[in-house]
C-alpha positions as CSV (number, residue, x, y, z in Angstrom):
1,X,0.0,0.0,0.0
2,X,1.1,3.4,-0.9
3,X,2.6,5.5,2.1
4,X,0.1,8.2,3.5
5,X,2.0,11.1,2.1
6,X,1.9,10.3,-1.1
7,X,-1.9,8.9,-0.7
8,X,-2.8,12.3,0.2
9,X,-0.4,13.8,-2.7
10,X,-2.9,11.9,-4.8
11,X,-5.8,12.8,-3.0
12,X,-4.9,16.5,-3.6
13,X,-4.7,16.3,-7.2
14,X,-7.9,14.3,-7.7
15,X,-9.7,17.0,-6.0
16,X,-8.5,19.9,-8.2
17,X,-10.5,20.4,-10.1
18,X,-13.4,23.4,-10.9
19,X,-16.0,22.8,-8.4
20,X,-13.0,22.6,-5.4
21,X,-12.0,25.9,-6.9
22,X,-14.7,27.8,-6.7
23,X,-15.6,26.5,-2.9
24,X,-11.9,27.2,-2.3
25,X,-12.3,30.8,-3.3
26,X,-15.7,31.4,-1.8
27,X,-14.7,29.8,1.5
28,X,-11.5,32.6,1.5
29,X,-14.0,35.4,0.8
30,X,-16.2,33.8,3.9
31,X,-13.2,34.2,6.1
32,X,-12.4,37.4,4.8
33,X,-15.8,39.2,5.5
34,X,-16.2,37.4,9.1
35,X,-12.5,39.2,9.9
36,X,-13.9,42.3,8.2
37,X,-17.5,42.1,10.4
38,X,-15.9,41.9,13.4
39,X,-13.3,44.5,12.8
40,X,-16.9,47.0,11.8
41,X,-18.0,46.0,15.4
42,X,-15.1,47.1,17.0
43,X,-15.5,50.8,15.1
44,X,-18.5,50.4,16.2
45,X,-17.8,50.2,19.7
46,X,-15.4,52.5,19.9
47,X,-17.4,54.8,18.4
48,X,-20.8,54.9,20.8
49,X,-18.6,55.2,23.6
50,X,-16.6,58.1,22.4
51,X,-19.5,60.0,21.2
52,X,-21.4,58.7,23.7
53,X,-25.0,57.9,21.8
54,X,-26.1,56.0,18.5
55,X,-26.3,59.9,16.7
56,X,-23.1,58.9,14.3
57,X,-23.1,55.2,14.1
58,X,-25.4,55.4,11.0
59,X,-22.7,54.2,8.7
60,X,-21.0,52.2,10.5
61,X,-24.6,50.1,10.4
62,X,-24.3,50.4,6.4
63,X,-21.1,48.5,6.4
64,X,-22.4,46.1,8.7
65,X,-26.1,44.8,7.1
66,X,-24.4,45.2,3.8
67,X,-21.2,42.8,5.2
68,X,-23.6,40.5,6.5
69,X,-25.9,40.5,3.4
70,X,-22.6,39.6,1.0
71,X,-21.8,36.8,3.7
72,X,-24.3,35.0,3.4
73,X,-24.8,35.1,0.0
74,X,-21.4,33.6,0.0
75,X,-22.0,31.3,2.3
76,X,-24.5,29.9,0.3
77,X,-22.0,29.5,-2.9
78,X,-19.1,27.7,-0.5
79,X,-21.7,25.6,0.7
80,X,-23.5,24.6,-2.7
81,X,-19.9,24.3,-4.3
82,X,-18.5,22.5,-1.3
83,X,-21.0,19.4,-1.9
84,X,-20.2,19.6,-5.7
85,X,-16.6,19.1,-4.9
86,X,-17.6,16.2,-2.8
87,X,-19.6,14.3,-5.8
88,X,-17.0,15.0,-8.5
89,X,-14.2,13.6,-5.8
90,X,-16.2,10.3,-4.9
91,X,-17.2,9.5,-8.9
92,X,-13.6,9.9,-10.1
93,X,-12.5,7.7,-7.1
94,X,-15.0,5.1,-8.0
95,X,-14.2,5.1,-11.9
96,X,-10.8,4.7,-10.3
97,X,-11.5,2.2,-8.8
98,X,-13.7,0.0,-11.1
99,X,-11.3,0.9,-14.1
100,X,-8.5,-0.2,-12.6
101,X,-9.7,-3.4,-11.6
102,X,-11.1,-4.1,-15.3
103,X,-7.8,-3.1,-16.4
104,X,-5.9,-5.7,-14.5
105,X,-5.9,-9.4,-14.8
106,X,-7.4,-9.9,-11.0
107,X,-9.9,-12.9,-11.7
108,X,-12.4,-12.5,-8.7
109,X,-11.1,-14.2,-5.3
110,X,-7.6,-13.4,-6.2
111,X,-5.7,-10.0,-5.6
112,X,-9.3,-8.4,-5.3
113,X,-12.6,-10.4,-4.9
114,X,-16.2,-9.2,-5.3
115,X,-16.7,-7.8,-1.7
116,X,-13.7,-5.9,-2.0
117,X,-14.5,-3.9,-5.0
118,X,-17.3,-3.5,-3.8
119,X,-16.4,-2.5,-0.7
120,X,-13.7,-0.2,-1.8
121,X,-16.1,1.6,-4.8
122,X,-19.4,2.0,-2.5
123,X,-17.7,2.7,1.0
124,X,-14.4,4.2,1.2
125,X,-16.3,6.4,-2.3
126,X,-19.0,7.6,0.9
127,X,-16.1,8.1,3.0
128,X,-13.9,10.3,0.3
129,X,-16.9,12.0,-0.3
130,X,-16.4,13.8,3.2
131,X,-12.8,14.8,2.3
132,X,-13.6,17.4,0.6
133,X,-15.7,18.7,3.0
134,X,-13.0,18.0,5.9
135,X,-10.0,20.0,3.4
136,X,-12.1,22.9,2.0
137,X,-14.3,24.1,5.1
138,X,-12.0,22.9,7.9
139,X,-8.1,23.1,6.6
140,X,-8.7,26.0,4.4
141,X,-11.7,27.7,5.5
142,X,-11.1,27.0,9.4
143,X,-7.3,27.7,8.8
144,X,-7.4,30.5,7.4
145,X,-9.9,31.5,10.1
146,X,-7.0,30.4,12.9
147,X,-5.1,32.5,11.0
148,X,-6.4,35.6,10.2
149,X,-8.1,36.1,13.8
150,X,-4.5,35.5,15.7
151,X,-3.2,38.1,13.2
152,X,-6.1,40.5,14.3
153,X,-5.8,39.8,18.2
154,X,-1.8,40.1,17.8
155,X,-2.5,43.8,16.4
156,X,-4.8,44.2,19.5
157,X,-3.4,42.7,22.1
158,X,0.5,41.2,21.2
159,X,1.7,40.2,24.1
160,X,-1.5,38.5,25.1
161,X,-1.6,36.7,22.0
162,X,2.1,35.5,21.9
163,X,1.4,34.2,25.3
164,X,-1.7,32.1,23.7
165,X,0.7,31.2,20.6
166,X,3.1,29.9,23.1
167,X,0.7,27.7,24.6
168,X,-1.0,25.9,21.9
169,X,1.5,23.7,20.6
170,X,1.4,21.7,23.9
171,X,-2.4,21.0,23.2
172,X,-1.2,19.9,19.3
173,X,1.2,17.8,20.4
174,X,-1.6,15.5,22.8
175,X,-3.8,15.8,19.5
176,X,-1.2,14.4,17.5
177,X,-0.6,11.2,19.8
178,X,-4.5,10.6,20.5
179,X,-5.3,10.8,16.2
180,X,-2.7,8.8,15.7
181,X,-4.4,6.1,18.1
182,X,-7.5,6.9,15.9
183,X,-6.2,6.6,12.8
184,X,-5.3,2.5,13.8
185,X,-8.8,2.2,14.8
186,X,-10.4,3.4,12.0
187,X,-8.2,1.3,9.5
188,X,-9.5,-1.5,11.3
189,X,-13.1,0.0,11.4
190,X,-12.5,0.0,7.1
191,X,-11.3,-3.7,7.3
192,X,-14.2,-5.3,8.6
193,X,-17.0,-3.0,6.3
194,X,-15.5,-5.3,3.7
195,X,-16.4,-8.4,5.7
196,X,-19.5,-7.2,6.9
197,X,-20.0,-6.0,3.1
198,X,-19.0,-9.1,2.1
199,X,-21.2,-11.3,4.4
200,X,-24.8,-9.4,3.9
201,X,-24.3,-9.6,-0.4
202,X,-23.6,-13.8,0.1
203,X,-26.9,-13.6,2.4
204,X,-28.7,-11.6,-0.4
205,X,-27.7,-13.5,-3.3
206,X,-27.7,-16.7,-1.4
207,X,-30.9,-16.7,0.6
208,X,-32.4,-19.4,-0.8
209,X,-29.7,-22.1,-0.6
210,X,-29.3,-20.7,3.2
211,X,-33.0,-21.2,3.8
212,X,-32.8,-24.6,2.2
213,X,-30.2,-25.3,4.5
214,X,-31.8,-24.1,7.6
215,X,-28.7,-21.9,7.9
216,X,-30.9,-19.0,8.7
217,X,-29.6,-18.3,12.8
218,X,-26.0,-19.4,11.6
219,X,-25.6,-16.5,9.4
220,X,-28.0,-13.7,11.2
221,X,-24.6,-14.8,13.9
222,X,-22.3,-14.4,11.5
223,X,-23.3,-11.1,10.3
224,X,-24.2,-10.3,13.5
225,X,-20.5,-11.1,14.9
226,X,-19.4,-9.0,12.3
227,X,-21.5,-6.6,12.8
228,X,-20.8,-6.2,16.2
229,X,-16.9,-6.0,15.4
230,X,-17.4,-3.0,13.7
231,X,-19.8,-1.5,16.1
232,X,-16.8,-1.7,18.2
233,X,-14.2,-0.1,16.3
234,X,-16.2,2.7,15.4
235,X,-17.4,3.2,19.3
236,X,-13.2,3.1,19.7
237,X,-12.8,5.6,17.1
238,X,-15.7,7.4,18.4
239,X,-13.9,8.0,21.8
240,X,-10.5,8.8,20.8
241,X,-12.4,11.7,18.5
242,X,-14.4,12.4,21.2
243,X,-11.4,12.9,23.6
244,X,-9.7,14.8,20.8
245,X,-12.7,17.3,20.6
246,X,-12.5,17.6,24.1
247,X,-8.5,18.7,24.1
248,X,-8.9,21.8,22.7
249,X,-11.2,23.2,24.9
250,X,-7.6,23.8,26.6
251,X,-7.3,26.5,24.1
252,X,-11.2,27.8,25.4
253,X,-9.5,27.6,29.1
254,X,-6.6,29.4,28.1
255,X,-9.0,32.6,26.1
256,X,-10.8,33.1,29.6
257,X,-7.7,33.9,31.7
258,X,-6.9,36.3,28.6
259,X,-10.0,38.3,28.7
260,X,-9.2,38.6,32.2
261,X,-6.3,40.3,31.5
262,X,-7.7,42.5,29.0
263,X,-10.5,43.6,31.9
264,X,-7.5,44.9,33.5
265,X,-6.1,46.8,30.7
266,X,-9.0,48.2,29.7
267,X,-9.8,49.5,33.7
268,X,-6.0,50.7,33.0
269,X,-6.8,52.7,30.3
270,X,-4.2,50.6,28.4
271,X,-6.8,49.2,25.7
272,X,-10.5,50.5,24.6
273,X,-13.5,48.6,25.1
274,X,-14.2,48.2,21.5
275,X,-10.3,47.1,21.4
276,X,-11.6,44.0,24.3
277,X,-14.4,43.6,22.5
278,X,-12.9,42.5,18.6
279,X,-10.3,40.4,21.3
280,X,-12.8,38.4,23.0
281,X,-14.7,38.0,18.9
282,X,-11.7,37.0,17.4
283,X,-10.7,34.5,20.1
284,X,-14.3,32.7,20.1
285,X,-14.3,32.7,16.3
286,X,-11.0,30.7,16.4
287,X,-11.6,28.2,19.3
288,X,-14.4,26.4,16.9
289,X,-11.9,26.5,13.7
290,X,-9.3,25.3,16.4
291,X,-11.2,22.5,17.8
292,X,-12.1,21.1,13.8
293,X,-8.8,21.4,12.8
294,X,-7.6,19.5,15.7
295,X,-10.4,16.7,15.0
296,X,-9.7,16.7,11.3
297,X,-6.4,15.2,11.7
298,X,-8.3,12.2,13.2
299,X,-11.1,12.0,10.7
300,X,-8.7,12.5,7.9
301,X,-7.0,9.4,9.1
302,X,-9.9,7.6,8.4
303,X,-10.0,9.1,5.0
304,X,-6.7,8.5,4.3
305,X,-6.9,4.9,4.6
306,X,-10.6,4.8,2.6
307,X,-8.6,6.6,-0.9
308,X,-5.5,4.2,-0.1
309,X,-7.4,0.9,-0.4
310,X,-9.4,2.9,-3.7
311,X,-5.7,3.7,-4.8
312,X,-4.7,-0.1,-4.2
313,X,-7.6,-1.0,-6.8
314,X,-6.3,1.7,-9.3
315,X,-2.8,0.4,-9.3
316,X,-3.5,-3.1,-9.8
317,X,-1.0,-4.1,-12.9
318,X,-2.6,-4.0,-16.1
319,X,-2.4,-7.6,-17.9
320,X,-1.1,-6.2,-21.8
321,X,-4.4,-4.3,-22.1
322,X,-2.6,-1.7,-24.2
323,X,-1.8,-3.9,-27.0
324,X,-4.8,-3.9,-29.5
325,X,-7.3,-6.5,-29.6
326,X,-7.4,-7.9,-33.5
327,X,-9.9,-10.2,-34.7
328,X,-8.7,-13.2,-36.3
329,X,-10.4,-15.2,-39.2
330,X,-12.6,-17.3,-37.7
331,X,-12.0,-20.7,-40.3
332,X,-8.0,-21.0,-39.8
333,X,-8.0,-20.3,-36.1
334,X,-7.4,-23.5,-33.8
335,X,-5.8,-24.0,-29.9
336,X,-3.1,-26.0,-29.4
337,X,-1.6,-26.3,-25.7
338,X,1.8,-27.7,-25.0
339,X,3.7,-28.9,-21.3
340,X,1.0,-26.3,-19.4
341,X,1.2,-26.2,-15.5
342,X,-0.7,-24.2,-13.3
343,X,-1.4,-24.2,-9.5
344,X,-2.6,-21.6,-7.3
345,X,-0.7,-23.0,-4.4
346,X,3.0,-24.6,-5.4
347,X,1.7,-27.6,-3.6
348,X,-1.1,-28.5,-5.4
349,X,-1.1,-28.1,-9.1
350,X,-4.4,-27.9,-10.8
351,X,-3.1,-28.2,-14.4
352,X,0.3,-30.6,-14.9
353,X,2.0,-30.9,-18.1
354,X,-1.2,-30.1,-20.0
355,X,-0.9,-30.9,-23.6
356,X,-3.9,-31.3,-26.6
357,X,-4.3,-29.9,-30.0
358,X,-8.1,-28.6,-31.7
359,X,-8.3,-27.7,-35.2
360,X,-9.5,-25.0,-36.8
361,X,-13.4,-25.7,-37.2
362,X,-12.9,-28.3,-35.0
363,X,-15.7,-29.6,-32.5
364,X,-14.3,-31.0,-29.3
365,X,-15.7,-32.7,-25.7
366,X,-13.6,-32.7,-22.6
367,X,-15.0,-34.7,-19.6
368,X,-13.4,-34.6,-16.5
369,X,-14.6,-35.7,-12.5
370,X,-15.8,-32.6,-10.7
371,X,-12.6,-30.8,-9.3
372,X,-10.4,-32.0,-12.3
373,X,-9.1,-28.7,-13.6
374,X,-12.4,-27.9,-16.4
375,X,-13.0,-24.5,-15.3
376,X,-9.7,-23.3,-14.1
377,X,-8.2,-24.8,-17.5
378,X,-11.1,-22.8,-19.6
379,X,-9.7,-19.5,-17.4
380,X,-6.1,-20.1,-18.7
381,X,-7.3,-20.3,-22.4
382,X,-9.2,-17.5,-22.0
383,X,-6.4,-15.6,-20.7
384,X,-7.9,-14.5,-17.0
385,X,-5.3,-17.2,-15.6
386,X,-1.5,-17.1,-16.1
387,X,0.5,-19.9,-16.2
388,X,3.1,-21.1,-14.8
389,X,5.0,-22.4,-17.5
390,X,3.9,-24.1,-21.1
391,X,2.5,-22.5,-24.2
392,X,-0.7,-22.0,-25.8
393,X,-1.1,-20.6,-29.7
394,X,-4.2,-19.3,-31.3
395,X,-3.9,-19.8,-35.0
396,X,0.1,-20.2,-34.9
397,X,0.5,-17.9,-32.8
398,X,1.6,-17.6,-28.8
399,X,-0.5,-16.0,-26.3
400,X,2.3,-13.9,-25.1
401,X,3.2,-12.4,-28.6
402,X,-0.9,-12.0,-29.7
403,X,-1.5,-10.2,-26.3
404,X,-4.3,-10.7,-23.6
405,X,-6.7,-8.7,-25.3
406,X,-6.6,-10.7,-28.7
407,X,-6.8,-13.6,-27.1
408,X,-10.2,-12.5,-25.1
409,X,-11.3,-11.1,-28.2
410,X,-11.3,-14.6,-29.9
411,X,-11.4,-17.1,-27.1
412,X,-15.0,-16.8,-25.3
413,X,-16.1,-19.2,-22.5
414,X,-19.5,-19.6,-21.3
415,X,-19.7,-20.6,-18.0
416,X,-22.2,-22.9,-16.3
417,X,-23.2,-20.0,-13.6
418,X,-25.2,-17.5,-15.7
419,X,-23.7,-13.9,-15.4
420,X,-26.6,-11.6,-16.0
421,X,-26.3,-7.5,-15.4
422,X,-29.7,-5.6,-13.5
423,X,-30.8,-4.2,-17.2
424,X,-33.1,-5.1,-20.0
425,X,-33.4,-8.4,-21.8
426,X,-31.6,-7.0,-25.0
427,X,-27.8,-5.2,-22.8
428,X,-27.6,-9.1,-22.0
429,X,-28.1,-10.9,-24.7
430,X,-25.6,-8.0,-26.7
431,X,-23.3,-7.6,-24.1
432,X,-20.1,-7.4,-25.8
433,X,-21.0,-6.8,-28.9
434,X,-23.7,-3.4,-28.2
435,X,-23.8,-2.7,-32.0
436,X,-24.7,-6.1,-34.0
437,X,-27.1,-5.6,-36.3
438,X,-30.8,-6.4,-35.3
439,X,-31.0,-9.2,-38.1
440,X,-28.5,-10.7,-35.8
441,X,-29.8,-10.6,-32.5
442,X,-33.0,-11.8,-34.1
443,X,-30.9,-14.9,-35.6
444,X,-29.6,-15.7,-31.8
445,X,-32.6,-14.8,-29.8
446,X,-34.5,-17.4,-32.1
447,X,-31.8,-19.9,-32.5
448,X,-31.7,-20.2,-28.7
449,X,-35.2,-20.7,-28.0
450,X,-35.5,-17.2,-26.2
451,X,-38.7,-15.7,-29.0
452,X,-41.2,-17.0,-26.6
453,X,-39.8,-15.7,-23.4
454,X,-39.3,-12.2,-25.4
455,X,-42.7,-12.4,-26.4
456,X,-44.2,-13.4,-23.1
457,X,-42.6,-10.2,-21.6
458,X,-43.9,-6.4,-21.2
459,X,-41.7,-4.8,-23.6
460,X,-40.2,-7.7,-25.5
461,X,-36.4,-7.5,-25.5
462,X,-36.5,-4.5,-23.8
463,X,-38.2,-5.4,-20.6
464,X,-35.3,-4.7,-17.3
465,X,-34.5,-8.2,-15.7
466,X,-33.6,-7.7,-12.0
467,X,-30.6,-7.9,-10.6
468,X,-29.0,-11.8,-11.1
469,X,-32.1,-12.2,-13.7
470,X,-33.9,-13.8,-10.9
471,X,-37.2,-13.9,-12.5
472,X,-35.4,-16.5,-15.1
473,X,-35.3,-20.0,-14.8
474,X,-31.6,-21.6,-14.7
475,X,-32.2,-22.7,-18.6
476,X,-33.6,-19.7,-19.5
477,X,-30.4,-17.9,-17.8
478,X,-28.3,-20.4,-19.8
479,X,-29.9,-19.2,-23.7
480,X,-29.7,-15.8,-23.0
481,X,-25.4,-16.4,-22.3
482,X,-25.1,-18.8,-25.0
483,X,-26.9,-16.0,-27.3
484,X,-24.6,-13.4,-26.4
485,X,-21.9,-15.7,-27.4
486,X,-23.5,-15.9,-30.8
487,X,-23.8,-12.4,-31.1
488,X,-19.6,-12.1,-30.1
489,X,-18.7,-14.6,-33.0
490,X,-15.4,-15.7,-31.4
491,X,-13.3,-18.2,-33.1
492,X,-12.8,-20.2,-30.3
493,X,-15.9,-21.3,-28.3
494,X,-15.8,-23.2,-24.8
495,X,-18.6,-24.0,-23.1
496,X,-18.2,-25.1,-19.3
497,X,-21.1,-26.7,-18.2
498,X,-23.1,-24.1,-20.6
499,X,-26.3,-26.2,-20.8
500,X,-26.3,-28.0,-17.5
501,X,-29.5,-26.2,-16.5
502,X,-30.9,-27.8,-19.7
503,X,-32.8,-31.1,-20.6
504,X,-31.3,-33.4,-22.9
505,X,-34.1,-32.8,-25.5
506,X,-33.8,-28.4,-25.2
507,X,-30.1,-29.2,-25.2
508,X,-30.0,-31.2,-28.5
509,X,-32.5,-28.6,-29.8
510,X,-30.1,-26.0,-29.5
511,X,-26.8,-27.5,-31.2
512,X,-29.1,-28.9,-33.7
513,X,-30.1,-25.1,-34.6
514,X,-25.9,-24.2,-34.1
515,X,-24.9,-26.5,-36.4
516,X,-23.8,-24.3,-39.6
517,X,-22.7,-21.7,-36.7
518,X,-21.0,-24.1,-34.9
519,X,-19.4,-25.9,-38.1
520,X,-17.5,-22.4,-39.2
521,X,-15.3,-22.3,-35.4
522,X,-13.3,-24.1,-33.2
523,X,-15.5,-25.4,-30.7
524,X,-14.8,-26.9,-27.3
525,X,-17.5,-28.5,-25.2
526,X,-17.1,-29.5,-21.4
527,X,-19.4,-31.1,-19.5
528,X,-20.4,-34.4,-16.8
529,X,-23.3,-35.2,-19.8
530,X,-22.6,-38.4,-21.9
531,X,-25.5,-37.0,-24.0
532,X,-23.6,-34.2,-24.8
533,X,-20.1,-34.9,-25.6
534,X,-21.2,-37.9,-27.7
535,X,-22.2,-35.9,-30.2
536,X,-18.6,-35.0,-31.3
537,X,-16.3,-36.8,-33.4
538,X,-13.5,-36.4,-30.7
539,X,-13.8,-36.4,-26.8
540,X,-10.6,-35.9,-24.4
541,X,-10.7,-37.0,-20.9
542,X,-9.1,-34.8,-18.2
543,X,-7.8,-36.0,-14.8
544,X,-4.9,-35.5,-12.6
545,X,-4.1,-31.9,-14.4
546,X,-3.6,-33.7,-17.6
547,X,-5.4,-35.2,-21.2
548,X,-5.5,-39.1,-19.9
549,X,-7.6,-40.1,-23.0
550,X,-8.2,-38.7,-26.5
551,X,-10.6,-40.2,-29.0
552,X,-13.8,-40.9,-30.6
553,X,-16.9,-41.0,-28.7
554,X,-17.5,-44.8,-29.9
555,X,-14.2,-45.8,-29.0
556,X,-13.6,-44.7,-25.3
557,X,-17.0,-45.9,-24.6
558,X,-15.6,-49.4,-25.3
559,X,-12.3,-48.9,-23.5
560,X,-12.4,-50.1,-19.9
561,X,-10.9,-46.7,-19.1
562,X,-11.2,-43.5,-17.1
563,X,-14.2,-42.5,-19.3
564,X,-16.1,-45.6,-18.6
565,X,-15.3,-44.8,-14.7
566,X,-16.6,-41.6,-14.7
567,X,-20.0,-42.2,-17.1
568,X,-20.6,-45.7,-16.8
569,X,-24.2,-45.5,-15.8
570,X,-24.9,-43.1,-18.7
571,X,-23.3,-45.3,-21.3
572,X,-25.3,-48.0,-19.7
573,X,-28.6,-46.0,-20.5
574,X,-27.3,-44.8,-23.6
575,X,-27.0,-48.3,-24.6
């Protein structure tokens, strides 16, 4: 993680911007006019005493409803621009934050999983969204405050005002140690929002398996334990800013004994009344500024570590993304993958010495037991996995000299858990590919079954799903990704567990509609399904990270080998 300095360095420059500009300036004039008012009241003072009577003061009230009227007019710009400084802060920290991750080649669960992006984009962007607020009204408005009303009491009262000067940094230094104490508790107050982030999305997108399960008290506890956690560290946080607050009324202490000492000057003839009067003003106006400058340094803490985690996202190493994506021809491109190993502990590899060729226009099965390397073995083709050693060429070609993003541009997988966005029927089926023609979205909504269901909603294509497409059954779910893969046209299509969700007869339906589309790619097909990888001329059986059996359908279902093991009663039934 970046050091603090440099986090706020960054900070700093994401602010800048217009909108911080214009609070920063109208915050200034704020400050300027509540010196100014003050200074009027003095005159003022001074004034009725030496003539005695309210005869002459007629201008002096002039400068002061007029002062007053400009204020708050002011006020109301710092204030308005203020908030606008906060909104343009906490959307540039989440695009940040979301780009960077898309950038990178973090595959969710590794260097930064669901609950952390999410943590990191909709949390720490709330908290950032208060640092502008903290930087603009408290270190620039409030300091220039300090500032400006300490010069003002030093032209009144010098000596008195040294003598305050003198004192303070004693009550900055206890500030300093008790934010510091604040700052550790409200990193670990930003820790567990993830987990309790983390915990309640699982409960919301996994209800119904916990219900099935009768999980229902075990995870209201664990939420609840984490919930409590965090409870705690903000009530910790909570009382180290409290006590922090409660510091510089030293500074509040140390005004009193002041104006005491001015009393005494002005029975001494030594200072007017209106002279006491601006002293005792400027000194109240700066013990609030004082007292949120001095808790700022522990709230800033807190923001400090929100915009370093959204930095962490930000800087996550881009995987080749700016080499250009080119589209190969889809006829002459096949896979070929030689001597590939790849673990995610040294321990245990998932993928060991890996080797199998597809043609172009090819048609392939792969069966494997459950745990055998399919999926993580489809996320190395695909290019979301690195691997250890070994190569893979697309069409020739190695990954590493084609580039990540035209290998994603050719190689698509469609997974066996549906990945469907809150919008309307249409964004998913055309994700990836928003400006096909509708002759083609026609050609894959009917080729995947999906007319009816189109039909059958409100506004046809373009009725909203909800978030996860919940109102879809599992098959449904299943067409709508296998149409979008259509729509994409890659050369190379893998399917992993794609039609699981499916019966055997809506299953054979579909390919049977595919054929011609499938016929013009390379085409690789995993699945547990007898009925579905028979269909292929060629079928390779995965286990122990590597290709233990490669050949026609027919063939291993006669060998008393590892295919026979894993589908036996199929073949039985297919028999």
């Amino acid at each position: 993680m970046t050091s603090r300095p440099h986090t706020f360095h960054r900070l700093l420059r994401l602010m800048w911007r217009r909108s911080s500009l214009y609070a920063l300036l109208l915050t200034a004039f704020v400050t300027a006019c509540r010196l100014y008012l003050t200074w009027v009241l003095k005159r003022w003072c001074d004034a009725l005493v030496a003539a005695g009577g309210p005869a002459l003061l007629t201008g002096e009230l002039v400068l002061v409803v007029s002062g007053a009227a400009v204020m708050v007019a002011a006020i109301f710009g710092s204030e308005y621009w203020m908030a606008r400084a906060g909104l343009d802060l906490q959307r540039c920290a989440r695009n940040l934050a979301v780009m960077g991750f898309l950038r990178s080649g973090a595959a969710p669960g590794t260097a930064c999983g669901q609950a952390e992006l999410l943590s990191r984009v909709l949390n720490d962007g709330e908290v950032l969204t208060a640092a502008s607020n903290q930087l603009l009204r408290h270190a620039v408005g409030n300091g220039l405050l300090v500032v400006g009303c300490v010069a003002m009491m030093f032209v009144l009262q010098p000596v008195t005002t040294v003598v305050l000067a003198v004192s303070v940094p004693a009550v900055i230094v206890l500030a300093v140690r008790v934010g510091r104490r604040a700052r550790r508790v409200a990193d670990a107050a930003q820790a567990e929002i993830a987990t309790l982030s983390r915990t309640a999305n699982e409960i919301a997108r996994f209800g119904g398996a916990i219900r099935n399960f009768g999980a229902e008290a075990a995870e209201g506890r664990r939420f609840a334990a984490s919930n409590g956690r965090y409870a705690a560290h903000v009530a910790t946080y909570k009382w180290w800013a409290s006590l922090l607050v409660a510091l510089t009324w030293l500074f509040g202490m140390l005004l009193a004994l002041a104006m005491a000492l001015g009393y005494l000057w002005v029975f001494q003839k030594r200072a007017s009344p209106g002279a006491l009067l601006a002293f005792a003003l400027y000194g109240f106006q700066a013990v609030e500024p004082y007292r949120a400058l001095a808790a700022i340094h522990a709230e800033m803490q807190r923001v400090l570590a929100a915009a370093a985690r959204v930095f962490a996202v930000a800087d996550l190493p881009p995987l080749s993304t700016l080499l250009p994506a080119h589209r190969l021809p889809v006829a002459n491109t096949g896979l070929a993958v030689t001597g590939l190993f790849f673990a995610y502990t040294p321990q245990a590899p998932v993928l060991a010495n890996i080797a199998f060729a597809v043609a172009p226009r090819e048609s392939v099965g792969i069966v494997a037991a459950s745990g055998a390397g399919k999926t993580t073995l489809a996320n190395v083709l695909r290019g979301l996995l690195e691997p250890a050693q070994g190569e893979i060429r697309l069409a020739g070609r190695d990954y590493r000299d084609l580039g990540i993003p035209t290998v994603r541009r050719n190689v698509l997988v469609v997974d066996q858990e549906p990945i469907l966005f809150g919008e309307t029927l249409r964004f998913n089926i055309g994700f990836g590919s928003p400006e096909a023609p509708e002759e083609r979205v026609r050609f894959a909504v009917e080729a995947l079954g999906l007319g009816a269901l189109a039909a059958a909603s409100p506004c046809g294509l373009d009725t909203p799903l909800s978030d996860f497409g919940l109102e879809l059954s599992g098959g449904q779910k299943q067409r709508v990704c296998l149409a979008r893969a259509v729509l994409r046209e890659p050369a190379v299509l893998i399917l992993d567990e794609a039609t699981s969700a499916l019966d055997t007869e809506a299953e054979s339906e579909i390919f049977s509609r595919l054929a011609g589309w499938l016929a013009e790619r390379t085409v690789i097909v995993m699945s547990h399904r007898w009925s579905t990888v028979r269909r292929f001329a060629r079928v390779l059986v995965l286990a122990d990270g590597q290709v233990l059996e490669d050949g026609s359908p027919e063939e291993l279902a006669q060998r008393p080998g590892l295919l026979r093991r894993l589908l036996g009663d199929q073949l039985g039934q297919s028999a």
